[in-house]
C-alpha positions in Angstrom: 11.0 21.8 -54.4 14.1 20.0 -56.3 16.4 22.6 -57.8 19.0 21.9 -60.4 21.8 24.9 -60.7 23.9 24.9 -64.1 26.8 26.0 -62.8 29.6 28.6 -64.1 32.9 27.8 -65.6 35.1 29.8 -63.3 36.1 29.6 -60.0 35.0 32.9 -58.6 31.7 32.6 -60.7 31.3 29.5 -58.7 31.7 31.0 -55.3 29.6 34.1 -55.9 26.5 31.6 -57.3 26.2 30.6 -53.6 24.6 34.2 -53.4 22.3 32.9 -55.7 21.8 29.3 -53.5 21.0 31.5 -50.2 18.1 33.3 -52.1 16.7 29.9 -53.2 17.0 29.0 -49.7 15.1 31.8 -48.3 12.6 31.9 -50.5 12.0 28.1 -50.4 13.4 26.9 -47.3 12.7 23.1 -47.8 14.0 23.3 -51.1 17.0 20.7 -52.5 19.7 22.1 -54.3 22.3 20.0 -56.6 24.8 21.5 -59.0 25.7 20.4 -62.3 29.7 21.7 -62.8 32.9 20.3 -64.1 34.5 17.8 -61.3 37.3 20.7 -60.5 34.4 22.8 -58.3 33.3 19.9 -56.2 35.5 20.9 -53.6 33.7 24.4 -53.7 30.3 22.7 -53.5 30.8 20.5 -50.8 32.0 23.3 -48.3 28.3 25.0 -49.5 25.6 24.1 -47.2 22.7 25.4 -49.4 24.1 22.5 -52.0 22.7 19.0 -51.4 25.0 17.6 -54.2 27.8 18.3 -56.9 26.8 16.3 -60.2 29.8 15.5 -62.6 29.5 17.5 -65.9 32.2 15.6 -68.2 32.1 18.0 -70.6 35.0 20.9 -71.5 34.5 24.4 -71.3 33.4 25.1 -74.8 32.4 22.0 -76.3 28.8 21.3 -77.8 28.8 17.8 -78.0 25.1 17.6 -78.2 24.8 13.9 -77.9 26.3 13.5 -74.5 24.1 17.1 -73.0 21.3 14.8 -74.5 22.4 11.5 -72.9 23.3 13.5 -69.2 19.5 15.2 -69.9 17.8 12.2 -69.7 19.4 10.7 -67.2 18.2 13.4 -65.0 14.4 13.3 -66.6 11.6 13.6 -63.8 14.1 14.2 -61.0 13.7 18.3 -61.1 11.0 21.2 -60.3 12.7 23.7 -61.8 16.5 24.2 -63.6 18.3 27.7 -63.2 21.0 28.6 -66.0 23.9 30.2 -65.1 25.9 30.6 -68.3 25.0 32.8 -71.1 25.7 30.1 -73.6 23.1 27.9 -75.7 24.7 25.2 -75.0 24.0 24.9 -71.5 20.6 25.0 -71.3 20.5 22.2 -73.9 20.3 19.7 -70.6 17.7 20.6 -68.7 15.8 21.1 -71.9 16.7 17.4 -72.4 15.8 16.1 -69.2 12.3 18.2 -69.6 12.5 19.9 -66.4 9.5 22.0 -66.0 10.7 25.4 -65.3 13.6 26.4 -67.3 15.0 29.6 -66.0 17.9 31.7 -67.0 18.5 34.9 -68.7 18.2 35.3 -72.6 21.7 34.9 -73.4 22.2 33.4 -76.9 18.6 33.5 -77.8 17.8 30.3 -75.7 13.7 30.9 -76.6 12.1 27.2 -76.6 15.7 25.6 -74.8 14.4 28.4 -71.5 11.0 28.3 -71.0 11.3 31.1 -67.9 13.4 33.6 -70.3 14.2 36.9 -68.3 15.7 39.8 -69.9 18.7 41.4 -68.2 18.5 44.7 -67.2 22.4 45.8 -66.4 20.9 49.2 -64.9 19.2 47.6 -62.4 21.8 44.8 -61.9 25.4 45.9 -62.1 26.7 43.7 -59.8 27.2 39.5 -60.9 25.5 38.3 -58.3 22.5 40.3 -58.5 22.1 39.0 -61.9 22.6 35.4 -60.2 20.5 36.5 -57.0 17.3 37.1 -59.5 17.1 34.2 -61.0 15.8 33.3 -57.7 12.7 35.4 -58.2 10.1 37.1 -59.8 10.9 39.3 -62.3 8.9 41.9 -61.0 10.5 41.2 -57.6 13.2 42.9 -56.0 16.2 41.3 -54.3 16.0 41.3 -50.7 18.8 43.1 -48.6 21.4 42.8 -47.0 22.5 40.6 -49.8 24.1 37.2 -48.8 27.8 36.7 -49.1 29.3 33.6 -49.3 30.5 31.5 -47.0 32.4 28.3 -47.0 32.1 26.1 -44.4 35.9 24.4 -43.2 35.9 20.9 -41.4 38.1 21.4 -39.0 39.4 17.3 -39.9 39.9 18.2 -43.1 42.3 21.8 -42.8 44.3 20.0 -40.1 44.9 16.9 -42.9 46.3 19.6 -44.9 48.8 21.0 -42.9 50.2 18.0 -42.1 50.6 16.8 -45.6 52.3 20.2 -46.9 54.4 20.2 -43.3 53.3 23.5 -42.3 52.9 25.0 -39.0 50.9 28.4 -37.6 53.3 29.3 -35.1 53.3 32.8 -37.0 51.4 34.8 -39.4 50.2 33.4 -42.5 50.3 36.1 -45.5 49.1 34.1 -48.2 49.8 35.5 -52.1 47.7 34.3 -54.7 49.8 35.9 -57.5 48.0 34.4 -61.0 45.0 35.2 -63.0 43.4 32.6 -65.7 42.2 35.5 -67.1 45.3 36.9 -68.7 48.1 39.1 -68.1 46.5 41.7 -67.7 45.7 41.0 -64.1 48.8 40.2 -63.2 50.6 42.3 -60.8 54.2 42.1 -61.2 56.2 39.2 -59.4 58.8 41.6 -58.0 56.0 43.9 -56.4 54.4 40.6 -54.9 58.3 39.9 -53.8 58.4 43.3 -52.2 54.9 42.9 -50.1 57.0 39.3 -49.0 59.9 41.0 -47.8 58.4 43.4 -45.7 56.0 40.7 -43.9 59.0 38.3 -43.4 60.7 40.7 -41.8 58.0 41.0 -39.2 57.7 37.5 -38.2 55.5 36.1 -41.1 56.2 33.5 -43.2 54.4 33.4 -46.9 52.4 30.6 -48.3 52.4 31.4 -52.4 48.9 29.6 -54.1 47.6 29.0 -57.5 47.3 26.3 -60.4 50.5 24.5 -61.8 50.7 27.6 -64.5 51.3 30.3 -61.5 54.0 27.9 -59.8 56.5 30.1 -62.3 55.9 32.9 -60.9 55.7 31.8 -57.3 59.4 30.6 -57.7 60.2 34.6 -59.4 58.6 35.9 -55.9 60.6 33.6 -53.9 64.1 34.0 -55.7 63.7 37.4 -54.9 63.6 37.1 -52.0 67.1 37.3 -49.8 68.8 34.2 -48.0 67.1 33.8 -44.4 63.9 35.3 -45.7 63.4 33.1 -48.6 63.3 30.0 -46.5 60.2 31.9 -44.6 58.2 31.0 -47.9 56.5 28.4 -49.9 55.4 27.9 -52.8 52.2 25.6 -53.1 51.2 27.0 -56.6 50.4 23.2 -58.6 51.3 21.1 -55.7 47.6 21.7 -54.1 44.4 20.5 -55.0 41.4 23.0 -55.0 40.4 21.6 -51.3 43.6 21.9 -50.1 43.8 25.4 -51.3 40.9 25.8 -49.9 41.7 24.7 -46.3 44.8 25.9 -46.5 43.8 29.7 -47.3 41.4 29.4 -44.1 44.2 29.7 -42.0 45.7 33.1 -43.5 46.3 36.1 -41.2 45.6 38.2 -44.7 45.7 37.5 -48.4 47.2 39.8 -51.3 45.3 38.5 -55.1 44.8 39.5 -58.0 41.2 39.4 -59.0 40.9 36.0 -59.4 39.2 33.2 -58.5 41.2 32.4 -55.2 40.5 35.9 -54.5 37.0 35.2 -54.3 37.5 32.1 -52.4 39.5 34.0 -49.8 36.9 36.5 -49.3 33.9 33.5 -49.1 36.4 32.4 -45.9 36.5 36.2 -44.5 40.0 36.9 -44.3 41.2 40.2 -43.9 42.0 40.8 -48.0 44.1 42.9 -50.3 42.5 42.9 -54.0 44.6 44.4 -56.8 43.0 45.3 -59.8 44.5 46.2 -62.8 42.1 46.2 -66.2 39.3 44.7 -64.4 37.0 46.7 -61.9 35.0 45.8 -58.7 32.3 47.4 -59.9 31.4 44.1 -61.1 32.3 41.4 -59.4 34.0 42.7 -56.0 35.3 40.3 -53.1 32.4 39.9 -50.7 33.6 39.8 -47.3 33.7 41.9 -44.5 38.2 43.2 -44.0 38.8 44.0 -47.7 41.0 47.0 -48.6 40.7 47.3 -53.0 43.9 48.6 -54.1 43.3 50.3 -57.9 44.9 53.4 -59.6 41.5 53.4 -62.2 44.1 55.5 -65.0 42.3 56.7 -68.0 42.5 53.6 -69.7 41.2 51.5 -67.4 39.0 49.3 -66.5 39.3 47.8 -70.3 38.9 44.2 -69.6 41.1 43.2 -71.9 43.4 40.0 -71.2 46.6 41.9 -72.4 47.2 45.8 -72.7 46.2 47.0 -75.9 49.0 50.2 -75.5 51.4 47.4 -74.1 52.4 49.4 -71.1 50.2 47.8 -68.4 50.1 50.9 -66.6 47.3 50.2 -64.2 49.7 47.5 -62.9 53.2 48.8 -63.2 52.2 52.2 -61.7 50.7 50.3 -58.6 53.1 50.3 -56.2 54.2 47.9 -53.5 54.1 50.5 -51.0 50.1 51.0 -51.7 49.8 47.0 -51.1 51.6 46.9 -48.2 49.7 50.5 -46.5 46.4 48.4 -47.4 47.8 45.2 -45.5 48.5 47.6 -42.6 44.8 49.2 -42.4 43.5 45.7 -42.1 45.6 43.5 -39.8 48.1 45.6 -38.1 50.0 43.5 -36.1 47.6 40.4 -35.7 48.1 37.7 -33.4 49.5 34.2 -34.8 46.8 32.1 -34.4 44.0 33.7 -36.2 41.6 30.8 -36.5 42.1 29.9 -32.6 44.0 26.5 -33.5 
């Protein structure tokens, strides 16, 4: 059976859809799997082993374009048993309907009736969580998901992490805490710089050093963490925020001792390479779409306000952020790693 997977937008929507890939595996095990996305997740992809390919989806988050969906359908007429529709939108499901794929599957979204010809109807009782709704698209309707339920998992080549290292100079003679201090999403995941600063300190002063990650807009902010910190420590840190690719970021957050994030989608890729994991969450909840991985500690005050999932505080105060102190982050850090060797990874 050939699979085609219209993939999410966002980085951790990416790396929880691999629950999704493991179902399809288990429930066809000589089944092929290839992913339509935007070029920036190929470097997830490729460290998937359910995934046979990443195919190249020119197209911008949020543009129609109809004439280019139809052109990208067609070239990918005949070559596919069934497509599976990630995204809510009408707009993607407009190129497997194009290429005539078969089976059309995806939930009802924006009325997608004649684009889906496998329509299912979400029921959020019965599937809080984002990747059961992913996981069921693997199914029946009628069908429950099987447990335990798969977590991801990327796969590192060994090759490829060591490339890494060399090219950003960095060695693992101690500790790695990595900070992934940004959030697409808005500010209101944000914990504050000088609380991430704090968390810094305390490690460097332990023997640590501190690799900072994120896209070119967090690379601000990783340069607030670092002047905060004093002379002799602040040489213990780097700040990789924009200077990485995705794969390197990737590679590079496999070597961590532990990770502090904000929900985001690097927190998700850190927990899809099982390192022990600090998640702070400020307006968003993990009742929804919680790291998967086996050492997390979720750090959240849950005030009355929150979770509001709004990209900036409505009141202005961002209390379930400000309130959450460095202290909590640092306690959580303890629980999970203690004092952990330097070499983590055995390198």
């Amino acid at each position: 059976m050939k699979i085609l997977i219209i993939g999410p937008s966002w980085v951790g929507d990416m790396v929880m859809a691999q629950t999704l890939f493991a179902c399809l595996k288990q429930r066809h095990g000589d089944c092929t799997i290839d992913v339509l996305a935007p070029d920036w997740s190929r470097p997830i992809l490729e460290r998937m082993p359910e995934v046979r390919r990443a195919l190249s989806f020119p197209l911008g988050h949020g543009a129609l374009e109809i004439g280019e969906r139809r052109r990208i359908g067609k070239g990918l007429k005949g070559l596919y048993d069934q497509a599976i529709v990630l995204p809510n939108s009408l707009k993607s499901a407009l190129v497997p309907f194009f290429a005539g794929t078969p089976q059309r599957t995806g939930w009802r979204g924006e009325m997608r009736y004649g684009l889906l010809n496998d329509v299912r109807v979400l029921d959020k009782e019965r599937y809080p969580l984002m990747i059961e709704r992913f996981m069921a698209l693997a199914f029946e309707p009628s069908q429950e998901l099987t447990t335990p339920y798969p977590r991801p998992s990327l796969a590192i080549d060994p090759a490829s992490r060591d490339a890494a290292l060399a090219r950003f100079g960095l060695e693992l003679d101690r500790p790695v805490l990595a900070l992934c201090p940004g959030a697409e999403f808005g500010e209101s995941k944000r914990w504050p710089a000088e609380y991430y600063a704090q968390v810094a300190d305390d490690k460097i002063r332990l023997g640590w050093q501190v690799w900072l990650f994120g896209s070119k807009n967090d690379h601000p902010v990783g340069e607030q963490i670092r002047e905060r910190l004093v002379p002799g420590l602040r040489e213990e840190s780097i700040n990789l925020a924009g200077e990485t690719t995705l794969a390197d970021a990737i590679d590079l957050l496999s070597c961590a001792s532990a990770v502090v994030s904000n929900d985001s989608g690097l927190m998700h890729v850190a927990a899809a390479l099982d390192r022990p994991l600090v998640s702070v969450y400020g307006s968003t909840s993990p009742g929804f779409t919680p790291p998967l991985a086996s050492q997390v500690e979720i750090v959240r005050l849950g005030i009355e306000c929150s979770p509001c999932f709004d990209r900036t505080c409505r009141f202005g105060h961002y209390n379930c952020l400000r309130d959450l102190n460095p202290p909590m982050v640092i306690d959580a850090l303890d629980r999970l790693v203690g004092t952990p060797l330097a070499d983590p990874q055995g390198l």
